[in-house]
VEXLOZA-890429 format. One line per 2 residues: their letters; for each residue x, y, z of C-alpha. Coordinates in steps of 0.5 Angstrom, whole numbers, plus 500, padded with zeros to 3 digits. Example, Ala and Ser with C-alpha at 12.3 -4.5 7.8 and 13.67 -1.06 7.14 Angstrom:
BEGIN
AS = 525,491,516; 527,498,514;
This chain:
BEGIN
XX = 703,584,065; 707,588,069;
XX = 713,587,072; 712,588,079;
XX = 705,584,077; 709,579,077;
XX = 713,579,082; 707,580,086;
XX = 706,572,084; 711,569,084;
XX = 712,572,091; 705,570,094;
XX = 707,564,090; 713,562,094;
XX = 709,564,101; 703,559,099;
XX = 710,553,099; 713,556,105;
XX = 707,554,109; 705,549,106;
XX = 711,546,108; 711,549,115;
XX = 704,545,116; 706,539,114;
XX = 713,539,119; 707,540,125;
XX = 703,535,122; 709,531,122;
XX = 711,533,129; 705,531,131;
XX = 705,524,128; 711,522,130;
XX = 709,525,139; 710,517,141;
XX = 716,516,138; 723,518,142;
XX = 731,517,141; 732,515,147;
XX = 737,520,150; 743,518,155;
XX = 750,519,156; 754,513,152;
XX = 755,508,158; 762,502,156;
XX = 769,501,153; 769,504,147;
XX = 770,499,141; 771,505,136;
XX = 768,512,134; 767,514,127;
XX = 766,520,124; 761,523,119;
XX = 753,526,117; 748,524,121;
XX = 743,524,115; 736,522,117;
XX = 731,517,122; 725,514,118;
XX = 721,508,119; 724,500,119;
XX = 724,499,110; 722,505,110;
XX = 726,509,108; 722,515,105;
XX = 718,515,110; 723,521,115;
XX = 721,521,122; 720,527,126;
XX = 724,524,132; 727,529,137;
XX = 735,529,137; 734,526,130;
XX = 730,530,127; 734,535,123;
XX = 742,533,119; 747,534,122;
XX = 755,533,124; 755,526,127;
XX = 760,523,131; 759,516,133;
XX = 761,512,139; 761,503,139;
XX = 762,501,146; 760,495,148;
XX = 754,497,152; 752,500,146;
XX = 752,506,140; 752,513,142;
XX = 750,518,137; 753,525,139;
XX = 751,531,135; 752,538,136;
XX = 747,542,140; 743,536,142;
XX = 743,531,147; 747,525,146;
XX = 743,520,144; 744,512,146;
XX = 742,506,143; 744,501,147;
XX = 744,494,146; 738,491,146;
XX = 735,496,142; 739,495,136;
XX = 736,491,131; 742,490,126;
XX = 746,494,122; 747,494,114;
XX = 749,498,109; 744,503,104;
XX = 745,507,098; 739,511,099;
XX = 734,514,104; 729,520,104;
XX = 733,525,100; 740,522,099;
XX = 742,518,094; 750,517,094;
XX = 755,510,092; 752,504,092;
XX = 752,502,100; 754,509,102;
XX = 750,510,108; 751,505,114;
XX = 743,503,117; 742,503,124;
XX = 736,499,126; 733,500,133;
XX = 727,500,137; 724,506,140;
XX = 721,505,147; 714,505,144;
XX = 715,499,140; 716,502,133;
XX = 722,500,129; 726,505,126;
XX = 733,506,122; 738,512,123;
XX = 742,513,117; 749,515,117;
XX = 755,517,111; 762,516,115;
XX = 767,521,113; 772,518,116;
XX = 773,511,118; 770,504,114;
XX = 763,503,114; 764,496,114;
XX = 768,497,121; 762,501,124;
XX = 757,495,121; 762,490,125;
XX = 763,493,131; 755,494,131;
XX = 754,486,130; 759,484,136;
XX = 753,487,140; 748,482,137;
XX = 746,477,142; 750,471,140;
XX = 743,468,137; 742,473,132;
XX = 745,470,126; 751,475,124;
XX = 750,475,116; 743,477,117;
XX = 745,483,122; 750,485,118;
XX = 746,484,111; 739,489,114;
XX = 738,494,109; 744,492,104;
XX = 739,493,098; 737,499,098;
């Protein structure tokens, strides 16, 4: 086989992948329609921001499963405010979304989601409930500030009966 054969291959190869992985981002795309960030200005005194990655929205424990969410759809740089009315996660050339208060779940800890594997409860797990029901869980890796602090702040939103351990604890085995 000649070189130019070969590059012929591995050329074709590489288109073949390419749209095999733009077809499975539309299909995604449209799975995943009825599923909005709820997008919003950050309302409240602000209890603490925190910076760092935004790493990836998946279905609650199941975090392989990513979900194609716009606003939250791609990593990015993360900036994250905890008000008292709320989370608001501000990232750059997108619409602020704002997870109010009866929309999160609980807060945790994880080690790992889709494609990131870090240290042991690296990544700090939002769980929140989207408008059409689904329960979704937002991953972050702080670079700056304490992930405990992040998952403290977002427990004092919990209504007083929702059992703090268990809201802190979502996701801490992963």
């Amino acid at each position: 086989m000649t070189q130019e054969a070969a590059a012929l291959i591995l050329v074709g190869l590489a288109v073949v992948v390419l749209a095999l992985m733009a077809w499975g981002w539309r299909r995604r795309s449209r799975r995943d329609a009825g599923i909005a960030a709820p997008v919003g200005e950050r309302r409240g005194e602000i209890r603490g921001t925190f910076t760092g990655l935004y790493v990836a929205t998946t279905r609650h424990e199941a975090p392989l499963d990513r979900l194609n969410v716009r606003h939250l759809a791609f990593r990015a740089r993360a900036t994250v405010v905890v008000t008292d009315a709320g989370v608001a996660l501000e990232l750059p050339g997108s619409a602020p979304v704002f997870l109010g208060a009866a929309r999160i779940e609980g807060a945790g800890r994880a080690t790992w989601a889709i494609d990131r594997v870090v240290e042991n409860d690296g990544l700090v797990l939002i769980a929140w409930t989207a408008d059409d029901g689904t329960v979704c869980d937002t991953y972050l890796r702080l670079q700056d500030g304490d992930p405990d602090a992040l998952g403290a702040e977002i427990a004092r939103l919990q209504t007083p009966t929702d059992s703090p351990s268990d809201s802190t604890q979502m996701g801490a085995q992963r």
